[in-house]
C-alpha positions as CSV (number, residue, x, y, z in Angstrom):
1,X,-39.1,49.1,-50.9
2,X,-42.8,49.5,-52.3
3,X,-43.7,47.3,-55.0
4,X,-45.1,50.8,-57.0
5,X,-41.2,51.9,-56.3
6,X,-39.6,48.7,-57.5
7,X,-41.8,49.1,-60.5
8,X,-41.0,52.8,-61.2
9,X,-37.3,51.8,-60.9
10,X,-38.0,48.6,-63.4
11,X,-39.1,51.4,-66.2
12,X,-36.0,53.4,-65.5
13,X,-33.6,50.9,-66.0
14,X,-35.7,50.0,-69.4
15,X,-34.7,53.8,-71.1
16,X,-31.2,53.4,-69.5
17,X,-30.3,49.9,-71.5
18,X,-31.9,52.0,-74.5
19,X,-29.1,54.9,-74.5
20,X,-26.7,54.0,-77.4
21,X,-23.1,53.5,-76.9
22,X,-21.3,56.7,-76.8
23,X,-24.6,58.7,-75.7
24,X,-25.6,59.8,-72.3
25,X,-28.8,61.6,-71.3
26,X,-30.0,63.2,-67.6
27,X,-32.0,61.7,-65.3
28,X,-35.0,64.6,-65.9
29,X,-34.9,63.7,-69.8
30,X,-35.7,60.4,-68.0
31,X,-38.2,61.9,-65.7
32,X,-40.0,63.2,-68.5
33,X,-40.4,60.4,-70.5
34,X,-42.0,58.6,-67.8
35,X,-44.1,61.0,-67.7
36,X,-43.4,62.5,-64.3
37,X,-41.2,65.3,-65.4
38,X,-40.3,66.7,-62.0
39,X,-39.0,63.5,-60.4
40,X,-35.2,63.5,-62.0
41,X,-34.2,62.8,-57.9
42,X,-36.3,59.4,-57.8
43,X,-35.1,58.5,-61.7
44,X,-31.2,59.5,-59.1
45,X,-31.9,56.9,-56.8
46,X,-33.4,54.5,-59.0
47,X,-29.7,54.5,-61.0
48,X,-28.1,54.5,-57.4
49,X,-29.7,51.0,-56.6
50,X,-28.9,49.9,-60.1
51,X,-25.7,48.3,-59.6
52,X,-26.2,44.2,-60.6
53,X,-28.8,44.9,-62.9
54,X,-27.1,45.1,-66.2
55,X,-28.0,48.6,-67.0
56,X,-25.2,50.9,-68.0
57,X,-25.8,53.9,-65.5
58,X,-22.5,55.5,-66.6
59,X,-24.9,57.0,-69.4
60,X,-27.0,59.1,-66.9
61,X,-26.0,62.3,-66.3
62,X,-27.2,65.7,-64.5
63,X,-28.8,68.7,-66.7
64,X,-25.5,70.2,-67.1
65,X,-23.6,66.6,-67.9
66,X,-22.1,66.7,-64.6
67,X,-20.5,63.0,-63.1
68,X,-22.7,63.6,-59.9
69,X,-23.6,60.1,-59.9
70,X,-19.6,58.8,-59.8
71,X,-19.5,58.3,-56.2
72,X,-21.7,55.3,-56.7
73,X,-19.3,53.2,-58.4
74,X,-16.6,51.3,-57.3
75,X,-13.3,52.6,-58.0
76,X,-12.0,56.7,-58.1
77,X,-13.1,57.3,-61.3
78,X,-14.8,54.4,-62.8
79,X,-17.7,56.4,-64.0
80,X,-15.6,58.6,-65.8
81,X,-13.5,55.8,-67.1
82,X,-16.5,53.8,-68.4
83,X,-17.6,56.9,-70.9
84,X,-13.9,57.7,-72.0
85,X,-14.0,54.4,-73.0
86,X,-17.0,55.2,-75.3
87,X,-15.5,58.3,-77.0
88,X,-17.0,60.7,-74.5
89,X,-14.5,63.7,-73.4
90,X,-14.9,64.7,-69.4
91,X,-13.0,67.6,-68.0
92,X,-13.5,68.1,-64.9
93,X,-16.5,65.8,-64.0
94,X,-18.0,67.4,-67.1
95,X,-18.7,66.0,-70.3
96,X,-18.1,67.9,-73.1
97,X,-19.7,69.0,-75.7
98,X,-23.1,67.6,-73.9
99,X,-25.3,69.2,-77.1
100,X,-23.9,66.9,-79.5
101,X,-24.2,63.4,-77.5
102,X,-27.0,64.1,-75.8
103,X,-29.7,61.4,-76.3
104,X,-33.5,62.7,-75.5
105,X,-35.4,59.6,-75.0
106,X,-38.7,61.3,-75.5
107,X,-37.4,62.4,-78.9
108,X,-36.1,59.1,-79.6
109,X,-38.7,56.3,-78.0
110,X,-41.6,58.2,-78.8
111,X,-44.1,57.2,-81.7
């Protein structure tokens, strides 16, 4: 991997340990905080080789709160397990009530 890649992936992985407990935000809220607003797919496989790096991917979500990320954690529903166990209700490889425990890092980061 390019050293401009690993570093790109570096600043991802710094907003994801940021996301409070009980939170989850989207890889394009992400995107855009970087400052690279259409590049939620390279924020996607940043948090696909983030496994071992103590950041708590579980948190990162699609646009519509969707669990598309879940088939890169071990176990059938570990994903999903991991934010239940934070409070967060999924039906359906959806969270619910996305609105209300949706964390914007731009609003929140930002000075």
């Amino acid at each position: 991997m390019k050293p401009e890649t690993l570093q790109f992936y570096d600043k991802v992985y710094q907003v994801v340990r940021k996301i409070p407990f009980g939170k989850v935000t989207s890889y394009g809220a992400i995107a855009n905080y970087l400052g690279v607003k259409r590049s939620a797919r390279i924020v996607g496989y940043a948090m696909n080789n983030s496994h071992s790096k103590n950041v708590p991917a579980h948190r990162v979500v699609n646009r519509k709160g969707l669990l598309t990320g879940k088939h890169h954690f071990q176990g059938t529903n570990l994903m999903q397990q991991l934010l239940e166990s934070e409070g967060i209700v999924v039906l359906e490889n959806q969270i619910q009530d996305l609105e209300t425990i949706f964390w914007d890092p731009f609003l929140e980061l930002s000075e």
